[in-house]
C-alpha positions in Angstrom: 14.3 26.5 6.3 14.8 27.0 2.7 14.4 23.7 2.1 11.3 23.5 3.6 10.0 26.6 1.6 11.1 25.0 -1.3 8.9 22.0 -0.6 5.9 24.3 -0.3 5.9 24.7 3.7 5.3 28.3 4.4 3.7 28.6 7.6 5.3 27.5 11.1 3.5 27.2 13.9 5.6 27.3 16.9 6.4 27.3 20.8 10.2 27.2 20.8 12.7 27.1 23.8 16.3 27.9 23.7 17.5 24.7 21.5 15.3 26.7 18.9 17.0 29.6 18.7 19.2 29.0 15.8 15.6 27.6 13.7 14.0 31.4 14.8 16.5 32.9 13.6 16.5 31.4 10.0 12.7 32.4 10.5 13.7 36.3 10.2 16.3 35.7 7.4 14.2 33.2 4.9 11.4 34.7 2.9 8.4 32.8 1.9 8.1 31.2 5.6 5.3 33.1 7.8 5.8 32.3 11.5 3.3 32.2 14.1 3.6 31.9 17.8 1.5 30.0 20.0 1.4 30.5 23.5 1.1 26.5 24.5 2.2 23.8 22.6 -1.6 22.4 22.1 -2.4 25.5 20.2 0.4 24.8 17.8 -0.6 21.1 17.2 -4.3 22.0 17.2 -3.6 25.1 14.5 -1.8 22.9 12.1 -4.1 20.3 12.2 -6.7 22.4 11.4 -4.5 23.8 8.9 -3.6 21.1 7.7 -7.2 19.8 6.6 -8.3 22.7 5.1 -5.1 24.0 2.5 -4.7 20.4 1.9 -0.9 20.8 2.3 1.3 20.8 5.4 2.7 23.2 8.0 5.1 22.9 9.8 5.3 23.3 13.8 8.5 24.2 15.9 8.4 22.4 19.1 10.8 22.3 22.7 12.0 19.2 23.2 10.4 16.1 24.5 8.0 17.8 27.3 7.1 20.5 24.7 6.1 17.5 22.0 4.2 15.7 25.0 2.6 19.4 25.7 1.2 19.2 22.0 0.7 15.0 22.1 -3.7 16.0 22.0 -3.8 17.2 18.7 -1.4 15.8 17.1 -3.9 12.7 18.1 -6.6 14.5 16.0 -4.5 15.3 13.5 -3.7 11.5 12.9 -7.1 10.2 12.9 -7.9 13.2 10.5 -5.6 12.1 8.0 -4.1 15.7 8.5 -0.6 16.5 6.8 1.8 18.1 9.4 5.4 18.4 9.6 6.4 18.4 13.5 9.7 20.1 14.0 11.3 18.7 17.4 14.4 20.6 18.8 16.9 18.4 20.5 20.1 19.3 22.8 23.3 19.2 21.1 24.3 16.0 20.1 27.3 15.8 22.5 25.2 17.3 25.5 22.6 14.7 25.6 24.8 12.1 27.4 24.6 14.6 30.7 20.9 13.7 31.3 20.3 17.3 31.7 16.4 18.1 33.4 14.6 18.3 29.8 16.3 14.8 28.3 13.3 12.5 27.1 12.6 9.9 24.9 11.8 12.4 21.9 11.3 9.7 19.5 9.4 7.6 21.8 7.1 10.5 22.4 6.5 10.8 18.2 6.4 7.3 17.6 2.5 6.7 18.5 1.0 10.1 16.3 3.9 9.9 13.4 4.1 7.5 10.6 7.3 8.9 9.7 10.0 9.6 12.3 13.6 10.6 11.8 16.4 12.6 13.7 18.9 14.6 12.0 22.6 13.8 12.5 24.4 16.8 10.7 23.6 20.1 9.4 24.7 19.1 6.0 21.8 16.5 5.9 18.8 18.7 7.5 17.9 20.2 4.0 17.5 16.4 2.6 15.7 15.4 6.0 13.5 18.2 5.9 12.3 17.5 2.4 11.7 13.8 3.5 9.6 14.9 5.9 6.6 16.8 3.8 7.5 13.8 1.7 6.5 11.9 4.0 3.2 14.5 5.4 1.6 13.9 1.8 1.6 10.1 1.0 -1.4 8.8 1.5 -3.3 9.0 3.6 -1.8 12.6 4.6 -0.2 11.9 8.2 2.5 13.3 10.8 6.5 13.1 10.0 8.4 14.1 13.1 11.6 15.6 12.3 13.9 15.5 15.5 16.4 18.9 15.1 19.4 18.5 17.4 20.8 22.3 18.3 24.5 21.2 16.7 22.9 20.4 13.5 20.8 24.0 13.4 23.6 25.7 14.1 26.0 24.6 11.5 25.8 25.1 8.2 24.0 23.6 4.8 25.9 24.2 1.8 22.5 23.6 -0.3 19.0 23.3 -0.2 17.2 20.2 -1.3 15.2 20.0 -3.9 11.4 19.1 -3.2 10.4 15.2 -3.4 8.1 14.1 -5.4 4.4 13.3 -3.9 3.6 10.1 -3.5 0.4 9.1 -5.7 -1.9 7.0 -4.2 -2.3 3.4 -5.2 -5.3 3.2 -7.7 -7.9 0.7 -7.0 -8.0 -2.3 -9.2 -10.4 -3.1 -12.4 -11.8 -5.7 -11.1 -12.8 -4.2 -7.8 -14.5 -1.1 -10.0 -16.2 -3.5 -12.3 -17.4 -5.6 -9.3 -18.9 -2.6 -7.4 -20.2 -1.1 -10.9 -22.7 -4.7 -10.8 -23.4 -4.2 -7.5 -25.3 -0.6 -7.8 -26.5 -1.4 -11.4 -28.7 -4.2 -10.3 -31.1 -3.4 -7.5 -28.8 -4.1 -4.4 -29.1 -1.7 -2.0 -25.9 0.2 -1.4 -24.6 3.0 0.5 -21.5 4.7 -0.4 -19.6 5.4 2.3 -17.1 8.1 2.1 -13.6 9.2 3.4 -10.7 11.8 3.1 -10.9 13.3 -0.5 -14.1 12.0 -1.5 -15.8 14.8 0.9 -13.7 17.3 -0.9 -16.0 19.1 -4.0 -14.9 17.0 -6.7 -15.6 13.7 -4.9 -18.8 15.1 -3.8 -19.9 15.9 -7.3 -19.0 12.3 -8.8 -20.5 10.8 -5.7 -23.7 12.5 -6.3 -23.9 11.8 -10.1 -23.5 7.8 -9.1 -26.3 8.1 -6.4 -28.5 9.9 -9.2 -28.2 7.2 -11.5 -28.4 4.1 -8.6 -30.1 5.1 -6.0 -27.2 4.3 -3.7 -27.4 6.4 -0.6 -24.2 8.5 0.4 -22.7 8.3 4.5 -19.6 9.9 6.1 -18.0 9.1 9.4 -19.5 10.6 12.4 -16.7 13.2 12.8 -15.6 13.7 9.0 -12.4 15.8 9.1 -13.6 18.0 6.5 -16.8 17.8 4.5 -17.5 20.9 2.2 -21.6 22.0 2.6 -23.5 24.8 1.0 -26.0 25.1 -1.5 -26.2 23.3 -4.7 -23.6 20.8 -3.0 -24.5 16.8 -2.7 -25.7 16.4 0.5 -24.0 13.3 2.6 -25.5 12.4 5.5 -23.7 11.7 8.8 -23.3 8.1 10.3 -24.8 8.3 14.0 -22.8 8.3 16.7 -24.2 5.3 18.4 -25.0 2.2 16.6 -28.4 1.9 18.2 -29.6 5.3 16.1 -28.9 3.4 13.0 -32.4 1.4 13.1 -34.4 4.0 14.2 -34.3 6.2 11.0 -37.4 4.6 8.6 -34.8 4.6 5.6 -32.3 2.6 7.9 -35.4 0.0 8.4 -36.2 -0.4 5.1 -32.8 -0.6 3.7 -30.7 -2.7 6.3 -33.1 -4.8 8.3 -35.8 -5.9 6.1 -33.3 -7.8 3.8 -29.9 -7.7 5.0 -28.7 -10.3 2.5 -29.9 -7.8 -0.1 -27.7 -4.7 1.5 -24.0 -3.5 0.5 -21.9 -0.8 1.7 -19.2 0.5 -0.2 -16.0 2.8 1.1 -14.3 5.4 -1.3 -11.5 7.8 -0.2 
């Protein structure tokens, strides 16, 4: 838990069962962690997803076992198309019950596997504190995504002797000269280009770069459909929405003029 804190987690969403316990706990005797409860597992998922997209940073959610990871399986679907950080919390039986096949024994890392890019189970308490800060690690490399960290109830409730230091964020890889000064020659000289943007760029200070570059070019600015977040409001550059289906696309004069009279003359260009 203090780990976790010290990585710059402090909310929890959770749903936990009895394997739990031993995490709650820690929950009333760590400051800086704010728990809240959801009532079904989907709620959790949903809540730090949404979280997640909007503070930019992680939470973390406390889930039962396999069945109560499946429960929350949904949104933690939205929440990896989204690009959302989130650090899932899975409780596990004890290490040395799990060979007894006892009524809630799944497949927990087979559950994770298709919503996490990062999936790891702990194997002693005097490890969580590293695994934990491994995980939001792992939540913020881009693009933000879902590490599942598998909890075992042996390895809650033994202890840590320390608390791991925070990880450094992984910076994302910077696009190349070449590719800046190709695109640069592409807008400068008549081509018709729309600018199509992703993940950060929808944030303010992508917005406001955007918009100076469509100012000077004439290049017209698109996001996906369902953006995961896109800051509006007055005096804000105004991005206008892919349609949903491709059909819509032709129907709009602008898309006419700039994509079907001369194709050949048309480029499209993604920032994130």
């Amino acid at each position: 838990m203090r780990s976790l804190v010290a990585s710059g987690v402090d909310v929890c969403f959770g749903n936990p069962g009895t394997s739990e316990m031993h995490f709650v706990a820690a929950l009333d005797s760590v400051e800086g962690m704010r728990p809240v409860l959801g009532l079904f597992e989907g709620v959790v998922t949903g809540a730090a997803d949404g979280y997640g997209r909007m503070a930019g940073k992680p939470a973390c959610t406390l889930l039962h076992l396999g069945p109560g990871l499946a429960n929350g399986l949904a949104n933690l679907h939205n929440a990896r198309r989204a690009s959302s950080p989130v650090v899932t919390i899975v409780g596990g039986h004890a290490t040395s019950h799990s060979r007894y096949e006892s009524p809630l024994t799944s497949d927990i890392k087979g559950f994770a596997r298709p919503v996490s890019h990062w999936t790891h189970s702990s194997t002693s308490a005097l490890t969580v504190g590293a695994d934990a800060a491994r995980a939001v690690q792992a939540s913020m490399e881009a693009p933000e995504q879902i590490a599942t960290l598998i909890l075992p109830a042996d390895t809650a409730w033994g202890k840590a002797d320390t608390v791991a230091a925070p990880l450094p964020v992984p910076v994302p890889a910077r696009v190349g000269d070449g590719t800046i000064e190709h695109i640069a020659a592409l807008v400068q000289h008549g081509v018709k280009t729309a600018i199509l943007l992703r993940g950060n760029a929808l944030r303010e200070e992508g917005l406001r770069a955007a918009g100076r570059i469509a100012a000077k070019t004439g290049a017209r600015l698109l996001c996906d459909t369902f953006a995961p977040r896109l800051q509006r409001g007055a005096e804000r550059v105004p991005v206008e929405r892919l349609p949903y289906f491709a059909e819509q696309v032709g129907r709009q004069p602008r898309d006419a003029q700039a994509f079907h009279d001369r194709p050949e003359d048309s480029g499209t260009v993604e920032v994130s």
